[in-house]
DOTORFI-977350 format. One record per atom (N, C-alpha, C): y, x, z; residue in one letter. Coordinates in steps of 0.1 Angstrom, whole numbers, padded with zeros to 4 digits, always signed. Example, Ala and Ser with C-alpha at 12.3 -4.5 7.8 and 13.67 -1.06 7.14 Angstrom:
! residues 2
-0057+0132+0078A;-0045+0123+0078A;-0033+0132+0078A;-0022+0128+0071S;-0011+0137+0071S;+0000+0129+0079S;
//
This chain:
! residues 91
-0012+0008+0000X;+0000+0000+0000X;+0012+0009+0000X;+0024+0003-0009X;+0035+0013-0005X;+0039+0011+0010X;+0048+0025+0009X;+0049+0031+0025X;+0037+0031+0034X;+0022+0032+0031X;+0016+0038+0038X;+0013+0055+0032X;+0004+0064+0046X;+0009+0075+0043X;-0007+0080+0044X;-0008+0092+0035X;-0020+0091+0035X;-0023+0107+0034X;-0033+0116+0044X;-0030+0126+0041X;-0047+0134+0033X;-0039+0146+0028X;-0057+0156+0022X;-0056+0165+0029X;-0066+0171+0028X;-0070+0184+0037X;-0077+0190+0027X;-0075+0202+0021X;-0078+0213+0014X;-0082+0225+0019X;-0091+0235+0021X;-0087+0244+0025X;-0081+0256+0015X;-0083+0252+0003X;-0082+0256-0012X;-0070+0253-0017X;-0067+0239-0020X;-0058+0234-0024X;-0063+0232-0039X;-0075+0229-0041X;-0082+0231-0058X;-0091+0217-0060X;-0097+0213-0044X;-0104+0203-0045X;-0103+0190-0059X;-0113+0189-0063X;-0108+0176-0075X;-0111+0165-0068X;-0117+0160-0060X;-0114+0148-0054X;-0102+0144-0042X;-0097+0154-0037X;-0085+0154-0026X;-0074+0156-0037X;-0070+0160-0048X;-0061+0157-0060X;-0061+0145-0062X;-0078+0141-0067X;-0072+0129-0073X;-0069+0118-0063X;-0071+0116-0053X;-0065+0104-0043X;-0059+0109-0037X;-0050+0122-0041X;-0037+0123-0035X;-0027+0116-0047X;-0030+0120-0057X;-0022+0116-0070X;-0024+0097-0077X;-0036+0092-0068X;-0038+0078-0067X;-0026+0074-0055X;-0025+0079-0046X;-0019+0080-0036X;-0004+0076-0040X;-0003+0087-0048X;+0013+0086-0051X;+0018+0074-0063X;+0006+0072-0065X;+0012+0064-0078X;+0009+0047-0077X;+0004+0045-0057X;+0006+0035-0055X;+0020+0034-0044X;+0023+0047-0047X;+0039+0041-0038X;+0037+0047-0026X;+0023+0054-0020X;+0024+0060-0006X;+0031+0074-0007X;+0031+0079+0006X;+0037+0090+0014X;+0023+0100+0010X;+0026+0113+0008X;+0016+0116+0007X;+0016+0128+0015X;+0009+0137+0024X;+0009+0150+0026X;-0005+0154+0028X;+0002+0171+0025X;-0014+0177+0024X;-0012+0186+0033X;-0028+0191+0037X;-0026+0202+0049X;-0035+0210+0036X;-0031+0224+0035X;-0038+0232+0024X;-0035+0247+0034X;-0046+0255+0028X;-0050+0271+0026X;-0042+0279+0016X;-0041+0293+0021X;-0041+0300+0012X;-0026+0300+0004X;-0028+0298-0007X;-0016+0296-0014X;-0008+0287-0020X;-0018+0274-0014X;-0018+0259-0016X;-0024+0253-0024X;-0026+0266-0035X;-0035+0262-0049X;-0028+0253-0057X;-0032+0243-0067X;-0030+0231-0075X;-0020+0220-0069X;-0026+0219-0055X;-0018+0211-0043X;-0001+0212-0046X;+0000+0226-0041X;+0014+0233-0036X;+0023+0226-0047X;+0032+0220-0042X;+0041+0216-0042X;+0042+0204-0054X;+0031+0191-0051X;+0025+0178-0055X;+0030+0168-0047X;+0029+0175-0033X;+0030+0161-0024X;+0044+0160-0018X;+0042+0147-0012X;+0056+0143-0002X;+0064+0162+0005X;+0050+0162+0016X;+0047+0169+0025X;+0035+0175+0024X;+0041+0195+0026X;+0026+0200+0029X;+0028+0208+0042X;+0015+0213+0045X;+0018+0223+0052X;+0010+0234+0050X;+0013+0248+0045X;+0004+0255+0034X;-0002+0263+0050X;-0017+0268+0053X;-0018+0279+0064X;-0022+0288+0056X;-0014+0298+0058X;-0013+0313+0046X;-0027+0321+0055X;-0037+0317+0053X;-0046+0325+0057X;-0056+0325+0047X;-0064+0335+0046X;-0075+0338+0036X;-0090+0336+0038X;-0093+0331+0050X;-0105+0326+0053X;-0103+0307+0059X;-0113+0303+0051X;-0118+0289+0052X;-0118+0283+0070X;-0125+0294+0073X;-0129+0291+0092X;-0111+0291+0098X;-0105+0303+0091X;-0087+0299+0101X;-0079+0293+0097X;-0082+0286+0083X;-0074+0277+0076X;-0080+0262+0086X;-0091+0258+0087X;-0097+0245+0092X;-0091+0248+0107X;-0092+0257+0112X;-0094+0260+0128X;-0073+0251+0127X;-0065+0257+0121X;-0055+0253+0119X;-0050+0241+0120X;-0059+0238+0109X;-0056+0220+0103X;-0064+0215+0112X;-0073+0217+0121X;-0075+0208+0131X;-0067+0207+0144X;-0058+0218+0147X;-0051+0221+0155X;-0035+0209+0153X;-0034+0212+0141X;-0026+0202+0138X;-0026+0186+0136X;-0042+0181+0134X;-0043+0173+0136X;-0049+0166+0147X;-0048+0171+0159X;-0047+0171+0176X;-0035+0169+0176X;-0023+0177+0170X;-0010+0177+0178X;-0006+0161+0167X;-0007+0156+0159X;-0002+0143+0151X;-0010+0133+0159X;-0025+0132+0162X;-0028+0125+0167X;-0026+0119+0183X;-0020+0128+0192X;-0015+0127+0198X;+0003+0118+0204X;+0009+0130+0192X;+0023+0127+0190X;+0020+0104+0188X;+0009+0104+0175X;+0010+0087+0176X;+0005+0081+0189X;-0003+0087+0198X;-0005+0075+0208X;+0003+0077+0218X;+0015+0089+0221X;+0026+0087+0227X;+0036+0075+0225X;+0037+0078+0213X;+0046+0067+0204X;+0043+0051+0205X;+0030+0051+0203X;+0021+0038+0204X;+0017+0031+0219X;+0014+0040+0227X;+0005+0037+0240X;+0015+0041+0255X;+0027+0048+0248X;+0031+0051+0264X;+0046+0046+0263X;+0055+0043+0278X;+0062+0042+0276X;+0075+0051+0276X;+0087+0044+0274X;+0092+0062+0264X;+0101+0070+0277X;+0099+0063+0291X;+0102+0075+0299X;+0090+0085+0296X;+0079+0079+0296X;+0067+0093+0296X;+0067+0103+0285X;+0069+0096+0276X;+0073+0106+0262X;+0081+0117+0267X;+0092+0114+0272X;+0103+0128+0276X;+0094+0144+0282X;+0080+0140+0284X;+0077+0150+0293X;+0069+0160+0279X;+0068+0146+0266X;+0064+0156+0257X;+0071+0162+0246X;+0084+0162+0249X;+0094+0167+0235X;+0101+0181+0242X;
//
């Protein structure tokens, strides 16, 4: 749906299926961001939002992108679940 957001995880940035429903993605009107490796590959500079981790191995590219997606998953149930005195203790 437009304005939903939808993201890919690459560690390559080459994948043909995380292209193509990122590029489905965009051409239904969503937000798109990628988390990619390396140099971003094909990805780099496609989406909304990326976030490239300049590393050369697969294991500290993922180790990354899961790190970050701890800290997003988080950030929403602040947002969602708490109230916004409690939030102050995480900004």
């Amino acid at each position: 749906m437009p304005g939903d957001i939808v993201i890919g995880l690459s560690t390559s940035g080459n994948s043909p299926n995380i292209i193509k429903a990122l590029n489905s993605a965009q051409s239904r009107g969503c937000i798109t961001v990628a988390l990619l490796g390396n140099d971003g590959g094909k990805l780099a500079g496609v989406c909304d939002y990326e976030i490239i981790v300049r590393a050369e191995t697969s294991d500290r590219v993922q180790e990354i992108h899961t790190t970050i997606l701890h800290i997003l998953i988080e950030t929403i149930e602040n947002e969602l679940f708490y109230p916004t005195e409690t939030q102050a203790i995480y900004t």
